[in-house]
N, C-alpha and C positions, 0 to 999 in steps of 0.2 A: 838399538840398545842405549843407543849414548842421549838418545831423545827421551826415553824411563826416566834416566838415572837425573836429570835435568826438571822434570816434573816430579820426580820421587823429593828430591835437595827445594824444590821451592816451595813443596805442600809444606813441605815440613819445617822450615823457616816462616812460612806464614801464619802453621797451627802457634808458633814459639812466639811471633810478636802478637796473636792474639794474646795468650795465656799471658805475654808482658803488660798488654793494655789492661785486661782485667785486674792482675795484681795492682798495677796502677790505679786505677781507679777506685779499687778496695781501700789501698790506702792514702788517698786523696778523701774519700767517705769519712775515714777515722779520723784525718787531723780536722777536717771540717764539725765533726762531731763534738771533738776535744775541744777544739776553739769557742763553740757552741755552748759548752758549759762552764767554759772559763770565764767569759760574756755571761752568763746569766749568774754568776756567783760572783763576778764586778761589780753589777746593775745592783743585783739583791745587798750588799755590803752596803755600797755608796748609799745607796738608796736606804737602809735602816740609819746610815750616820746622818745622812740629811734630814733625813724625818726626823732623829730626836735631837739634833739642834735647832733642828726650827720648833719644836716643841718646846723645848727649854728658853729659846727667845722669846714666844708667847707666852708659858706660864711665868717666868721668872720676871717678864715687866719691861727687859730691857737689860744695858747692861748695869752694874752698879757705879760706875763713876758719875752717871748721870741721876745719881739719884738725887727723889723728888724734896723740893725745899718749900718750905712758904717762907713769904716775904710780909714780916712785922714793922710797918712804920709806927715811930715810937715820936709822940709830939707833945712836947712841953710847954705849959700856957705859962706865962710869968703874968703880974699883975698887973699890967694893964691889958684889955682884951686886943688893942689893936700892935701889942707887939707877940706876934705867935713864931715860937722858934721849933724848925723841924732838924731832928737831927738824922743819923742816918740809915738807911734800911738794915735791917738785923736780918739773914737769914737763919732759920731754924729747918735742920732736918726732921720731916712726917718720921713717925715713930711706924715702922712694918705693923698690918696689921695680920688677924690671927688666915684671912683668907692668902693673905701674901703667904706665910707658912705656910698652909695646904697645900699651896702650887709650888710651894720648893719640895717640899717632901714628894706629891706625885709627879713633879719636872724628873727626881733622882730618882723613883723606882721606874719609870717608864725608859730614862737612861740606862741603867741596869739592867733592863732586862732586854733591852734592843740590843745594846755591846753583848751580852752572851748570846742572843742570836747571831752576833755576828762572829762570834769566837766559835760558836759550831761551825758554821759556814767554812771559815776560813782552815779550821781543822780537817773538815773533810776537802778542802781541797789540797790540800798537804798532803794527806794520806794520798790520794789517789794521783797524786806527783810522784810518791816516793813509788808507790806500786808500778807505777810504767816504768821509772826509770831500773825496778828492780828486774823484771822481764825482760 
């Protein structure tokens, strides 16, 4: 009798740490899954802010403190030809032209509409934070 009640007590602690490992692993699956879309909605964020900074670094030229100058030497003959006097470089800032415009204007719509792709993105991951932690 006492040899049943011995294999009766260990089946049934073994069905119990099966049905634990399973659970386990169920939820080992979900945080793996979680972490999985929180990774790809990092990637996809990062990934749209980079794209339209480097966009906006290629249309826009550069940054503007370096903007582009020409260099006017300015040279005064006095009367006699062999005394020539040079004074000193003048620079002058290039006037933006209309294609510089163009590229500002679609550098800021291509901006604008990447940050709202990234404002949806970031909303549903919000949502779907609050939703777990509401369950």
């Amino acid at each position: 009798m006492e040899l049943l009640e011995t294999n009766d007590l260990k089946a049934e602690l073994l069905k119990k740490s099966a049905r634990h490992r399973e659970e386990l692993e169920e939820e080992v699956k979900l945080i793996s899954e979680r972490t999985q879309k929180v990774l790809t909605n990092a990637l996809i964020i990062g990934g749209s802010l980079a794209v339209s900074y480097l966009l906006i670094r290629q249309l826009a030229g550069g940054s503007e403190s370096k903007s582009r100058k020409r260099k006017v030497k300015i040279v005064k003959a006095v009367e006699a030809p062999e005394q020539v006097v040079e004074t000193e470089v003048v620079s002058q800032a290039e006037t933006p032209g209309i294609v510089s415009h163009i590229g500002n204007a679609i550098a800021g719509q291509a901006m604008a509409f990447l940050l709202s792709i990234a404002k949806e993105k970031l909303t549903e991951f919000l949502e779907e934070k609050t939703e777990v932690k509401e369950k």
